[in-house]
ROSE-4610 file (N, C-alpha, C; in Angstrom, 1 decimal, always signed):
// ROSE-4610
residu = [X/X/X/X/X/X/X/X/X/X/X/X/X/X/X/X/X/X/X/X/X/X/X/X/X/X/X/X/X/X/X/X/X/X/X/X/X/X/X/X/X/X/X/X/X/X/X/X/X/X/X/X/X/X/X/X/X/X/X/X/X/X/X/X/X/X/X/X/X/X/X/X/X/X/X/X/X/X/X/X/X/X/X/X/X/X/X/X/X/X/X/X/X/X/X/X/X/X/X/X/X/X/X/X/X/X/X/X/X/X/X/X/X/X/X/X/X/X/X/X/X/X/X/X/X/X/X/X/X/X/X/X/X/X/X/X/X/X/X/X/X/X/X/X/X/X/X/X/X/X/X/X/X/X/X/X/X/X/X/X/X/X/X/X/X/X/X/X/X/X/X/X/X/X/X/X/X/X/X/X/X/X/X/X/X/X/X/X/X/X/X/X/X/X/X/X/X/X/X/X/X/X/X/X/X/X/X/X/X/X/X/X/X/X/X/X/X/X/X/X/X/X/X/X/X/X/X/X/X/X/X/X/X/X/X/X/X/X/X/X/X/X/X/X/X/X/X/X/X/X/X/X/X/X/X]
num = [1/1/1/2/2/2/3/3/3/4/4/4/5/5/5/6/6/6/7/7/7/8/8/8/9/9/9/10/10/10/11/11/11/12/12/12/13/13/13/14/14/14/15/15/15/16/16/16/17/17/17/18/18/18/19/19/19/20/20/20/21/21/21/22/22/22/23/23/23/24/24/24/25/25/25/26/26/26/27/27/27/28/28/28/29/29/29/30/30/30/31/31/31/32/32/32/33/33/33/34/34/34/35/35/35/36/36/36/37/37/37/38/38/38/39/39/39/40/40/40/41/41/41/42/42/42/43/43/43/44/44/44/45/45/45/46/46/46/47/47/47/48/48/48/49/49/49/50/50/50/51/51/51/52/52/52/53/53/53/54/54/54/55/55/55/56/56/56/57/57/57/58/58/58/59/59/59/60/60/60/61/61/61/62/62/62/63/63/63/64/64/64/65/65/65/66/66/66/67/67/67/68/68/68/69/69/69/70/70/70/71/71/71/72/72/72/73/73/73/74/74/74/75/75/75/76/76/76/77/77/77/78/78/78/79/79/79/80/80/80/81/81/81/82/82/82/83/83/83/84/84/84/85/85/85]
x = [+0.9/+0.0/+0.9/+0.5/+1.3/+0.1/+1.6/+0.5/+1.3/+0.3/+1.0/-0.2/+0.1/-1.2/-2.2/-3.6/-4.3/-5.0/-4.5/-4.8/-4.0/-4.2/-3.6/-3.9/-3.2/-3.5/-3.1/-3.9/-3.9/-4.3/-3.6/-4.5/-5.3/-6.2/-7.3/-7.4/-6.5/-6.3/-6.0/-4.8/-4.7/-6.2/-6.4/-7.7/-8.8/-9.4/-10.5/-9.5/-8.0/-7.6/-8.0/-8.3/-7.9/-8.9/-10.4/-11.3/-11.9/-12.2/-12.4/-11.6/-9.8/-9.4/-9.2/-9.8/-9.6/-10.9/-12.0/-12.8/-13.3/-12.2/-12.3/-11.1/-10.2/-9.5/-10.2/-11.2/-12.3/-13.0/-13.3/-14.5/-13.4/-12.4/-11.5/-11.2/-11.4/-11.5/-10.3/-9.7/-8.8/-9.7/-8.9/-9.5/-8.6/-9.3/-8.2/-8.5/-7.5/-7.8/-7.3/-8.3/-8.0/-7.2/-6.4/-5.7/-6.0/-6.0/-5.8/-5.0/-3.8/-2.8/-2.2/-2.4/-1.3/-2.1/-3.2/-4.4/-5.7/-5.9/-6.7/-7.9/-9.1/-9.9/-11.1/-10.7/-12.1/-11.3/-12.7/-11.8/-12.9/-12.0/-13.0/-13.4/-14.3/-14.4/-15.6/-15.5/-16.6/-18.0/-18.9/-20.2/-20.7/-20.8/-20.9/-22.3/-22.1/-23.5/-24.0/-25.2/-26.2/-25.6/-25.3/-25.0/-26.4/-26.0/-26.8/-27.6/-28.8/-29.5/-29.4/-29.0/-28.7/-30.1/-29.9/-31.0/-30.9/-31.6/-31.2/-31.6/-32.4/-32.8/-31.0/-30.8/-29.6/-28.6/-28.5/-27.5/-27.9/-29.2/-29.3/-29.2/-28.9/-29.3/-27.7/-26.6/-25.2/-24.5/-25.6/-24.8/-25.3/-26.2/-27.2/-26.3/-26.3/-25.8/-27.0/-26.5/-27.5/-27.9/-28.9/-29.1/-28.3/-27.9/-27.2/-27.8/-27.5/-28.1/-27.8/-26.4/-26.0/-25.5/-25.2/-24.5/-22.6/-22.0/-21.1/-19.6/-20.1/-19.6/-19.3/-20.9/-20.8/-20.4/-20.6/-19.6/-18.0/-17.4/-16.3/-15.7/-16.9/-16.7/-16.3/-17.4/-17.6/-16.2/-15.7/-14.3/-13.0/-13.1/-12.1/-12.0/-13.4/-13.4/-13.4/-13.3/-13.7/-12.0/-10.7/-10.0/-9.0/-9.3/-8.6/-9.0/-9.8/-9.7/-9.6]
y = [-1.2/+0.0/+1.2/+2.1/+3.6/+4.6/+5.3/+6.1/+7.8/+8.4/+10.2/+11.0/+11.3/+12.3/+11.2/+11.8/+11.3/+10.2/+10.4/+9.8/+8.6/+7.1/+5.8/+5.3/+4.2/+3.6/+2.4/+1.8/-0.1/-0.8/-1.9/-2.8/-3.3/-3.4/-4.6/-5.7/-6.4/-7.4/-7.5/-6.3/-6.3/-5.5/-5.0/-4.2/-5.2/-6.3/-7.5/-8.3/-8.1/-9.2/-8.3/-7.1/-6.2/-5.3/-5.3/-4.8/-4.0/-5.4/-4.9/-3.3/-3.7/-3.1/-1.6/-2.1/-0.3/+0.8/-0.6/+0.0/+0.9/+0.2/+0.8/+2.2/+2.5/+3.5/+4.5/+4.1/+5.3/+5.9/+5.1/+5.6/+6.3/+6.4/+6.9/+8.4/+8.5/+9.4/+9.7/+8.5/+8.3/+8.2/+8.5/+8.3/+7.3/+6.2/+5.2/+4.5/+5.1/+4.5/+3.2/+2.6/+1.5/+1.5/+0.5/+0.6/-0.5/-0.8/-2.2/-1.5/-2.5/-2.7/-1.2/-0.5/+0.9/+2.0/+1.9/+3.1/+3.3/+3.5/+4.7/+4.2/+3.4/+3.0/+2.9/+3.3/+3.6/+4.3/+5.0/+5.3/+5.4/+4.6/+4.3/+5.7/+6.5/+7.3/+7.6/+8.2/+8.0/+9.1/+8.0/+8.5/+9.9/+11.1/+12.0/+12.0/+12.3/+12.0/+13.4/+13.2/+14.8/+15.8/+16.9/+17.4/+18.0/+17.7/+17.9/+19.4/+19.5/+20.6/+21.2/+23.0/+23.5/+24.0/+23.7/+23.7/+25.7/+26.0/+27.6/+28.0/+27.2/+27.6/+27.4/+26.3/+25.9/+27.0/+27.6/+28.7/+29.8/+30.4/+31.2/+31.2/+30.2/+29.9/+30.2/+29.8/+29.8/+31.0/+31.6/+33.2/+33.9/+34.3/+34.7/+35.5/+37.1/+37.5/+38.3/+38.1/+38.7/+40.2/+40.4/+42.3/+42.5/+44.2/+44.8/+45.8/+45.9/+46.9/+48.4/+48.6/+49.9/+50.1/+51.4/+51.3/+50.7/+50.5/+49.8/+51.1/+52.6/+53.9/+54.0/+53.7/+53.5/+52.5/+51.5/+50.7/+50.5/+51.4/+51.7/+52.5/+53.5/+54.6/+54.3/+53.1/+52.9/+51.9/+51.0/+50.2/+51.3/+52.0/+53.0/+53.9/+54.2/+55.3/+54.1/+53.1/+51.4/+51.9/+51.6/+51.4/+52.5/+53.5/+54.9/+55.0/+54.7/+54.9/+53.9]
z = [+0.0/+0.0/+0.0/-0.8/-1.2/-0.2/+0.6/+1.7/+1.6/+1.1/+0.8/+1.6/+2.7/+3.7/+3.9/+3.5/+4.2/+3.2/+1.7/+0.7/+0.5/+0.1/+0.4/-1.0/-1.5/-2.6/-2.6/-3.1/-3.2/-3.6/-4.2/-5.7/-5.9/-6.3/-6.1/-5.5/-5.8/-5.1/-3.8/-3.3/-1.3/-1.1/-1.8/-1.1/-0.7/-1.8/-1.8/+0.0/+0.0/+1.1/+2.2/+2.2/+3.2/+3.4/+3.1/+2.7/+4.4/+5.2/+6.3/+7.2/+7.1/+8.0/+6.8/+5.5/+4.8/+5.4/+5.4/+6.1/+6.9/+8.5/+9.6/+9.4/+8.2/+8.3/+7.3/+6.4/+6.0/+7.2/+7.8/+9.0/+10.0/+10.0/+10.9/+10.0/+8.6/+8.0/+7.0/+6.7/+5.3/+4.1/+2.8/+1.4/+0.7/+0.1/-0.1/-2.0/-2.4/-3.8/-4.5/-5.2/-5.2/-7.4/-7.1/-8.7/-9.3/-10.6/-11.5/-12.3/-12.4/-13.4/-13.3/-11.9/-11.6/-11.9/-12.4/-13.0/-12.1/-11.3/-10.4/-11.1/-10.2/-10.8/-9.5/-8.8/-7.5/-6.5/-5.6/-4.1/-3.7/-1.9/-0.8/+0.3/+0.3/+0.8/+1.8/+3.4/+4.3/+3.4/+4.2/+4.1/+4.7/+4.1/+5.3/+5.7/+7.0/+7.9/+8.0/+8.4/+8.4/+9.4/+9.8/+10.3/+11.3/+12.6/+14.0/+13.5/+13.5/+13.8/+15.2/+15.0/+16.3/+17.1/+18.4/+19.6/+19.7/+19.4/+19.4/+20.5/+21.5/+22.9/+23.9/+23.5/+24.1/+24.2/+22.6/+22.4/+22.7/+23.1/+23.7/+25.4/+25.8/+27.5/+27.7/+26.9/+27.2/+26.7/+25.9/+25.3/+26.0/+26.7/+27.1/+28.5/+28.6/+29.9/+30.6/+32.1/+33.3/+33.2/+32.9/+33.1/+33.6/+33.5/+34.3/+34.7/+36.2/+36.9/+36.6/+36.6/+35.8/+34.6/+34.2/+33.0/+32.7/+31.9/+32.0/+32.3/+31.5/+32.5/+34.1/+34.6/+35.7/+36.5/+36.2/+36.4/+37.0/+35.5/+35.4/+36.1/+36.3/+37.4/+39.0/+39.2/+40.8/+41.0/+40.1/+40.3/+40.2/+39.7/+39.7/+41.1/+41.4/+42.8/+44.0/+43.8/+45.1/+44.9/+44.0/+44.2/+44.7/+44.4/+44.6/+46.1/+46.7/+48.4/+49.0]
């Protein structure tokens, strides 16, 4: 087997001997091409799966900040005059 990044290449024949464990290295997220007679003639590549629809209550509960009582001026005012005395 010829291995350059994440792209692999392999003959038909080791591939039919070796089918399972090419398997488990697509699903791990390799792309693996298969040759006859040295000529590029399939590739084994994962299935992409649906991507999770986002819970927008969720991302609002964790973005989400507490009123504030004052302004962020005053604020800045009252930690500056807290520290000066």
């Amino acid at each position: 087997m010829v291995t350059s990044g994440n792209m692999n290449t392999i003959n038909l024949a080791d591939a039919k001997a070796h089918l399972s464990e090419l398997v488990d290295r697509v699903e791990a997220g390799d792309s693996i091409d298969i040759t006859r007679r040295g000529k590029p003639v399939a590739r084994l590549t994962g299935v992409e799966r649906p991507r999770r629809s986002i819970d927008v209550a969720s991302l609002q509960a964790l973005t989400a900040m507490p009123p504030q009582s004052e302004s962020a001026a005053d604020l800045v005012r009252s930690m500056r005059d807290g520290d000066r005395y």
